[in-house]
C-alpha positions as a Python dict, from the first residue, in 0.01 Angstrom:
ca = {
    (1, 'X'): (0, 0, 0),
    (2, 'X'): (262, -9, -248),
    (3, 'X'): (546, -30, 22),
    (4, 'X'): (316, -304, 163),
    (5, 'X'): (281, -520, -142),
    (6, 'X'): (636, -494, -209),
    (7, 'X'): (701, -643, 139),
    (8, 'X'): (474, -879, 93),
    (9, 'X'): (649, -1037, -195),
    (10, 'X'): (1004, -1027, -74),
    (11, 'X'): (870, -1204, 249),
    (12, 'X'): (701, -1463, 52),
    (13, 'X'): (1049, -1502, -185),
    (14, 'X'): (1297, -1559, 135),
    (15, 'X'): (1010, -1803, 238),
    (16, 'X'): (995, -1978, -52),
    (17, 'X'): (1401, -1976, -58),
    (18, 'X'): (1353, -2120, 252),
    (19, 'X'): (1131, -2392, 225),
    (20, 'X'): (1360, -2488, -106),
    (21, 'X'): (1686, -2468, 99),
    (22, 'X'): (1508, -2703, 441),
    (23, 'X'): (1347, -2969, 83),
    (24, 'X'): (1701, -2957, -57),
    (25, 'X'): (1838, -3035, 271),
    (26, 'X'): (1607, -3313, 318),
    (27, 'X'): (1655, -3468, -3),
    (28, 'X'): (2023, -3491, 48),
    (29, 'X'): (2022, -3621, 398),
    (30, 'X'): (1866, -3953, 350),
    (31, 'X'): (2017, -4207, 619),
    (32, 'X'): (2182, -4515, 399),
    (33, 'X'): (2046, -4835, 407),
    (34, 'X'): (2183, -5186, 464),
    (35, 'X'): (2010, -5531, 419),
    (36, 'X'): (2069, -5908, 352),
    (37, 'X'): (2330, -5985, 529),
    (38, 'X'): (2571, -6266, 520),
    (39, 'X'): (2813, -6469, 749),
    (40, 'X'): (3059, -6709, 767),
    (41, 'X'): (3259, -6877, 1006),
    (42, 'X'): (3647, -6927, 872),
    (43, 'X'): (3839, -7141, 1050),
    (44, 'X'): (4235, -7157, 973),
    (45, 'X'): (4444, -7442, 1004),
    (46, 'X'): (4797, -7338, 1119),
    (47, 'X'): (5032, -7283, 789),
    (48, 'X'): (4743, -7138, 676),
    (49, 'X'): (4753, -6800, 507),
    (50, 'X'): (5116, -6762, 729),
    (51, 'X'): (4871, -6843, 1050),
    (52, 'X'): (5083, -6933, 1307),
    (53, 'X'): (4851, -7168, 1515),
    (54, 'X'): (4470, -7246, 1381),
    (55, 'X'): (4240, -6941, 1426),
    (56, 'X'): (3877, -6874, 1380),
    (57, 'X'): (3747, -6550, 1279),
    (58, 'X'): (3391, -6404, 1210),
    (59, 'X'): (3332, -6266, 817),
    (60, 'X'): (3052, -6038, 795),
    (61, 'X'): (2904, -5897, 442),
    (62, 'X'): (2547, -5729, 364),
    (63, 'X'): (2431, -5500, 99),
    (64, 'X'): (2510, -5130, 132),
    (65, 'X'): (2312, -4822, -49),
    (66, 'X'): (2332, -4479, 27),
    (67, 'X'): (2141, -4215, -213),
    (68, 'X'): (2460, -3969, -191),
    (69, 'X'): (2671, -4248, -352),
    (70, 'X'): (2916, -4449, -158),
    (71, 'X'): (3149, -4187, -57),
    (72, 'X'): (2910, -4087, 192),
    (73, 'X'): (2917, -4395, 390),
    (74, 'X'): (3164, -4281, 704),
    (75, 'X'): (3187, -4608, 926),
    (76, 'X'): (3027, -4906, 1027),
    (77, 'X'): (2973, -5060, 1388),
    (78, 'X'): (2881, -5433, 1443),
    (79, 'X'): (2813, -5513, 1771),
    (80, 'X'): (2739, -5854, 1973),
    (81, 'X'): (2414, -5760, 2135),
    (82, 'X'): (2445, -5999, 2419),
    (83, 'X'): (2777, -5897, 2557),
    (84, 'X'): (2826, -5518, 2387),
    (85, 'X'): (3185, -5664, 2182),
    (86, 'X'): (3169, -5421, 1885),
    (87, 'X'): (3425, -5356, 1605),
    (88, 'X'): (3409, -5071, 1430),
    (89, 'X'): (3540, -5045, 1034),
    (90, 'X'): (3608, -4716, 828),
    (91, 'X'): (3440, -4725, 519),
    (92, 'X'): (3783, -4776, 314),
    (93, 'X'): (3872, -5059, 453),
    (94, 'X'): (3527, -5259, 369),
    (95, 'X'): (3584, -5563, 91),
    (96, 'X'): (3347, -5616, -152),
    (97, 'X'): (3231, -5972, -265),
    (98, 'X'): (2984, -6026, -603),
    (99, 'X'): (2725, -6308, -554),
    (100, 'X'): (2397, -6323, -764),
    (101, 'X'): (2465, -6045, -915),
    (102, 'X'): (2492, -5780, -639),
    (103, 'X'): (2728, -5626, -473),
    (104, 'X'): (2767, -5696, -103),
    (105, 'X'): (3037, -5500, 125),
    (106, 'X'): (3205, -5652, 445),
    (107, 'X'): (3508, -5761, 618),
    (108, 'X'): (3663, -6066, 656),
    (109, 'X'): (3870, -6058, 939),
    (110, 'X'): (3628, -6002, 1251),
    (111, 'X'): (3828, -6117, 1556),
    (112, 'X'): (3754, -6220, 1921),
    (113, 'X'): (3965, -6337, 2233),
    (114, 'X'): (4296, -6342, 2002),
    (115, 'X'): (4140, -6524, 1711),
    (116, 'X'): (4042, -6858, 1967),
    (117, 'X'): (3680, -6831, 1923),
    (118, 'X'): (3368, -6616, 1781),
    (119, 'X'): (3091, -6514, 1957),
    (120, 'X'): (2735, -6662, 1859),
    (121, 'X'): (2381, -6515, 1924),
    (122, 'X'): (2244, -6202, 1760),
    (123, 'X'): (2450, -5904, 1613),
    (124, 'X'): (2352, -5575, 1447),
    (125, 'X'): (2516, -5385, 1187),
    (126, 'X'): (2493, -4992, 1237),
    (127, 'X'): (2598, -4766, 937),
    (128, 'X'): (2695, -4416, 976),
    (129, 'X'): (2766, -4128, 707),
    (130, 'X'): (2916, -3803, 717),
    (131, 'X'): (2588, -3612, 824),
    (132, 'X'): (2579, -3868, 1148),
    (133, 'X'): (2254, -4060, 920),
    (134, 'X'): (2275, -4362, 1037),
    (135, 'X'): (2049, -4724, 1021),
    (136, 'X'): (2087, -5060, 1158),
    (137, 'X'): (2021, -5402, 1131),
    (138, 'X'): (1993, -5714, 1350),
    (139, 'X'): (2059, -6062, 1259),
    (140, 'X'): (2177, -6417, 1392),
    (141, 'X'): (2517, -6593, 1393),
    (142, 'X'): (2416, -7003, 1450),
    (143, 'X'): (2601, -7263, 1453),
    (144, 'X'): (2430, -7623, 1436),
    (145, 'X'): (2503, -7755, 1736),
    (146, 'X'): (2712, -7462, 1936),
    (147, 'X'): (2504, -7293, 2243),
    (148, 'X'): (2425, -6963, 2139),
    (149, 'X'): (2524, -6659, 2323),
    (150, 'X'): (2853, -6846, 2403),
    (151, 'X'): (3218, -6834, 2248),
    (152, 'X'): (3281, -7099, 1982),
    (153, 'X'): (3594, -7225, 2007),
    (154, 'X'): (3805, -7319, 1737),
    (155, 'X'): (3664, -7688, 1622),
    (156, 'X'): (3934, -7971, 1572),
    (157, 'X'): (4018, -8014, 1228),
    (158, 'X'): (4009, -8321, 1064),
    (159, 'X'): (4065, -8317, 723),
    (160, 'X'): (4339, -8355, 542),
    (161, 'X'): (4383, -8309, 175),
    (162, 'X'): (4581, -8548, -76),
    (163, 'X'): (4718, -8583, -428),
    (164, 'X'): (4772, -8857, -606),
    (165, 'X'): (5036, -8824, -805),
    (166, 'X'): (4973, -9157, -1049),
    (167, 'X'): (4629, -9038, -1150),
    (168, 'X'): (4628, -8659, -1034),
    (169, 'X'): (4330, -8670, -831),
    (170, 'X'): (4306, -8428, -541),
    (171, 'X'): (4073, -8528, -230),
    (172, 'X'): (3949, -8415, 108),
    (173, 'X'): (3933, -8678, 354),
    (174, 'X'): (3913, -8770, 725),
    (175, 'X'): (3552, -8574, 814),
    (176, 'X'): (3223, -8448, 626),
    (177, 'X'): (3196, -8226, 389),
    (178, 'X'): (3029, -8016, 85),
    (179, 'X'): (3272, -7887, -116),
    (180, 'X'): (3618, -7795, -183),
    (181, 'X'): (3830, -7506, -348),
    (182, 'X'): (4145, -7489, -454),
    (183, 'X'): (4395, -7168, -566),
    (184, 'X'): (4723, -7177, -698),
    (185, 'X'): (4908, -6976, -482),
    (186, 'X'): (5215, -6950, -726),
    (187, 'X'): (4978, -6837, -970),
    (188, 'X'): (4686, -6654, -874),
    (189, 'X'): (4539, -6513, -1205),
    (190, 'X'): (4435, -6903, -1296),
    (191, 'X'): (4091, -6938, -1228),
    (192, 'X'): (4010, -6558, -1273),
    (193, 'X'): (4182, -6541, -952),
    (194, 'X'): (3947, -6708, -766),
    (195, 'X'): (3901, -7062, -640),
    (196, 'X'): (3807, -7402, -864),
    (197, 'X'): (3541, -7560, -656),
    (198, 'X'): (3459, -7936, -656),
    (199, 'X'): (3132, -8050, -531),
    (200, 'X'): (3107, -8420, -292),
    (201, 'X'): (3229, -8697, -495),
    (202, 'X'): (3311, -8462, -826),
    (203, 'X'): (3679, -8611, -917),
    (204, 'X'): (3907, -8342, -858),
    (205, 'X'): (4149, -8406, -1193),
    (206, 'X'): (4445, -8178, -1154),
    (207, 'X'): (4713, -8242, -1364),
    (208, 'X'): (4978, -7950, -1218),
    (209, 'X'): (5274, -8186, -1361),
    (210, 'X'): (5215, -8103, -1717),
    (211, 'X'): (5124, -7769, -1651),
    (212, 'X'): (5336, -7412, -1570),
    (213, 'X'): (5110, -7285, -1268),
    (214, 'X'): (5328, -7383, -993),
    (215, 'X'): (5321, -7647, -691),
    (216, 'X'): (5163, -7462, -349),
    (217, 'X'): (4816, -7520, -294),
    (218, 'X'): (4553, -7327, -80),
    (219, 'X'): (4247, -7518, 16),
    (220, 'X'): (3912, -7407, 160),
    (221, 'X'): (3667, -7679, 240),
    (222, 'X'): (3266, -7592, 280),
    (223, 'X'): (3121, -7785, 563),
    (224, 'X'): (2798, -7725, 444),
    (225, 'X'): (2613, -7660, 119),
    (226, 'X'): (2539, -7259, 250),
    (227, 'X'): (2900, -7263, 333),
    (228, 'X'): (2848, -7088, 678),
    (229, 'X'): (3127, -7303, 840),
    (230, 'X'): (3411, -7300, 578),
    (231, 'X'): (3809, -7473, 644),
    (232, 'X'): (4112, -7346, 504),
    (233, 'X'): (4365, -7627, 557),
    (234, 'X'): (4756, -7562, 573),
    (235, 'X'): (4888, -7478, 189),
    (236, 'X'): (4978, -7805, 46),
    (237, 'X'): (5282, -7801, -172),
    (238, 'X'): (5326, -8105, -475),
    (239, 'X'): (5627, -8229, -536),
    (240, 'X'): (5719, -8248, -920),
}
């Protein structure tokens, strides 16, 4: 009986090491999550960023959580469901963007058919980790008036952006329009390095003659207010 007993409670210890081993497993397994994501359509105006004739890429961000931390994320696939065109990005080379107060991860740079047009229609984001977890997510790329399912060509661009030297006012003309950014390429940490934004009919009072911050411009212009369809026109350069 005593032999018995004794066997008895080693079984029930390797089963209970067991069942502890196959919960700790579990617990550290958990597939990541992703969820709100975000798009926008960039065009590029030629001169551009160094573009070397105008280009249109897709730019893709969402929020990312994984209960092993970050490091665990191994790649992530986003795929056109329509016609099976899928890129897929290594977790180092995601961007990270902060907008009401989260963090959302993403890349900028989607291309399709040589940077001549993006495909609309619905898309889905799959995240993988190092165990092979992996979720997914489906969503919508529209553009008001493009056919969906179809490419969307690069869109003729019509503004053009001016200083006025006399009173320093800069301005986006020649087409519609939200709002527009502006960077100093010469000197990036001004603005936080980011972008000073001025909404429809703000004056834009720039007075870059009195100032040290350079003379070479980069502009992005927001079609719209959720800036889904945003312009970056050719770096404009003042002359002093």
């Amino acid at each position: 009986m005593t032999g018995l007993l004794v066997l008895d409670i080693f079984l029930m210890k390797r089963l209970f090491i067991f069942i502890f081993l196959i919960f700790l497993i579990s617990c550290g397994n958990e597939a990541p999550t992703v969820s709100f994501p975000i798009y926008n359509v960039l065009i590029y105006q030629s001169g551009s960023l160094r573009m070397p004739s105008d280009s249109i890429f897709l730019s893709i961000y969402f929020i990312l959580n994984d209960e092993n931390g970050m490091e665990d994320i191994d790649t992530i696939k986003i795929t056109h469901i329509d016609t099976e065109y899928s890129w897929e990005i290594p977790a180092n080379l995601l961007s990270t963007v902060e907008w009401q107060d989260k963090t959302y991860y993403g890349y900028s740079f989607l291309e399709y058919d040589n940077g001549k047009s993006i495909l609309t229609g619905d898309y889905s984001i799959e995240v993988t980790d190092k165990t092979q977890n992996f979720t997914n997510l489906v969503f919508t790329v529209d553009i008001d008036g493009a056919e969906s399912n179809k490419p969307y060509n690069v869109p003729q661009i019509k503004y053009e952006f001016t200083y006025n030297e006399k009173n320093k006012e800069m301005k986006i003309v020649s087409d519609e329009y939200s709002s527009f950014e502006i960077k100093f390429i010469d000197n990036l940490a001004l603005y936080n390095y980011g972008r000073k934004k001025f909404k429809l009919d703000e004056n834009a009072i720039i007075n870059v003659q009195n100032s040290q911050i350079g003379n070479q411009i980069s502009v992005r212009v927001n079609k719209d207010i959720n800036e889904s369809l945003v312009y970056f026109l050719k770096d404009f350069n003042i002359v002093k």
